[in-house]
N, C-alpha and C positions, 0 to 999 in steps of 0.2 A: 498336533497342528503344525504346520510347514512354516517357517519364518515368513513369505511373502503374505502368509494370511495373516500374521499376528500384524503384521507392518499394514496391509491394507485393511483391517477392518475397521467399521465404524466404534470408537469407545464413547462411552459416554461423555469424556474430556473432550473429545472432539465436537460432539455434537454443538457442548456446548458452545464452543469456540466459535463455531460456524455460526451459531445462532448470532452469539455475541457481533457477528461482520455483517448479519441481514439487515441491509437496510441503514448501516452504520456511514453516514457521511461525511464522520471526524477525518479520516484515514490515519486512524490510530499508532502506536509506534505496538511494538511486542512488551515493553513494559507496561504502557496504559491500556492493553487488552489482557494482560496478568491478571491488575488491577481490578478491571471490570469483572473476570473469571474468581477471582477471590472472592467477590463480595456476594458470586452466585452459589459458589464451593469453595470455603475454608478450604480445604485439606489438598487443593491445584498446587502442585509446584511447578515455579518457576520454568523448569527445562522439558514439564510435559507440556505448557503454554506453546516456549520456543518449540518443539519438537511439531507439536500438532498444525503449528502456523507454518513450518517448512513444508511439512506433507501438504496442508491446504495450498500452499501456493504453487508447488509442484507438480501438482493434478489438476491446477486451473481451477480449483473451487474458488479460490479469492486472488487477489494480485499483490506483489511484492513491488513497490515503490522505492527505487537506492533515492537516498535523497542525500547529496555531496555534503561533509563534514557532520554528517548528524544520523543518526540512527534511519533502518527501512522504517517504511508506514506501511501499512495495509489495506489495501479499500477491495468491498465487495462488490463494487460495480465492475462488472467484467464487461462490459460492451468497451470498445475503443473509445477513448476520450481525454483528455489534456486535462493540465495540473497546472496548478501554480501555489509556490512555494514562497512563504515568508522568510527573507533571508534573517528578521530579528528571529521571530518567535519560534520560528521551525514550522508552523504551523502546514500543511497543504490544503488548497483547495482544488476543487473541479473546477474546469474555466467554461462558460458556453459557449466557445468558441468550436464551431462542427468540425468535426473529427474529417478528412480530408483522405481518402483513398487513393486519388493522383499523388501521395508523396510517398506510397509504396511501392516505387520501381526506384530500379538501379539507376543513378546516376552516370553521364555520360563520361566514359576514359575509365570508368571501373570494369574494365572486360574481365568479362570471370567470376564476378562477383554475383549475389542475388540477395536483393532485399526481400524480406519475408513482412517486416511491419516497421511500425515506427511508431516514436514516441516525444511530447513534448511536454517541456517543461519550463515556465517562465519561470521567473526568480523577480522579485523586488521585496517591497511590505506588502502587511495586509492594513485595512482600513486604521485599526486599532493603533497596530505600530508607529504606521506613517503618524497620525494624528499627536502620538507621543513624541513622534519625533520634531516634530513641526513646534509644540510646543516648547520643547528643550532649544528649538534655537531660537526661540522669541527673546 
């Protein structure tokens, strides 16, 4: 078997991985999808977890989330759509704010340039925090 085939076939590690991102609205980190893959298969380690989440996010089966000072998250929602991120908990959420197609062209005085997509990402708390927070300065 040719290396590109061992690298693109489906394992059962992966499958599960994948299964584990259907439907999954946490947008998980790579350790809390370990976690999850542990409790479906003892015997997952840790760097076939990492490895199967690069290939999955590499071929666009799931999406990789950088999220500034803190570990990627993960979400299997592949249609375009906006984030917002807990600056306490870490936590991400999906915003319903409509995904906006007019913000997919180049800006003017970028000659040369081409935008291909975009991406957003709010930053504050989330309900939980905030309300923690609120209370600690009463």
């Amino acid at each position: 078997m040719q290396r590109e085939e061992v690298k693109n076939r489906n394992t059962r590690q992966r499958e599960l991985i994948a299964r584990l991102m259907e439907g999954n609205e946490n947008h998980p980190t790579a350790d809390e999808i370990y976690a999850l893959a542990r409790n479906a298969d003892p015997r997952i380690s840790r760097g076939t977890v990492y490895r199967n989440l690069n290939f999955l996010a590499e071929t666009g089966a799931i999406r990789r989330l950088a999220v500034s000072g803190g570990p990627d998250h993960y979400d299997g929602r592949l249609e375009d759509h906006y984030h917002f991120v807990c600056r306490n908990c870490r936590k991400v959420f999906d915003t319903p704010i409509p995904y906006s197609d007019s913000l997919n062209r180049t800006p003017e005085g970028m000659k040369g340039f081409r935008t291909e997509r975009h991406h957003l990402l709010l930053i504050g708390l989330c309900p939980a925090c905030a309300e923690r927070e609120e209370e600690t300065e009463r």
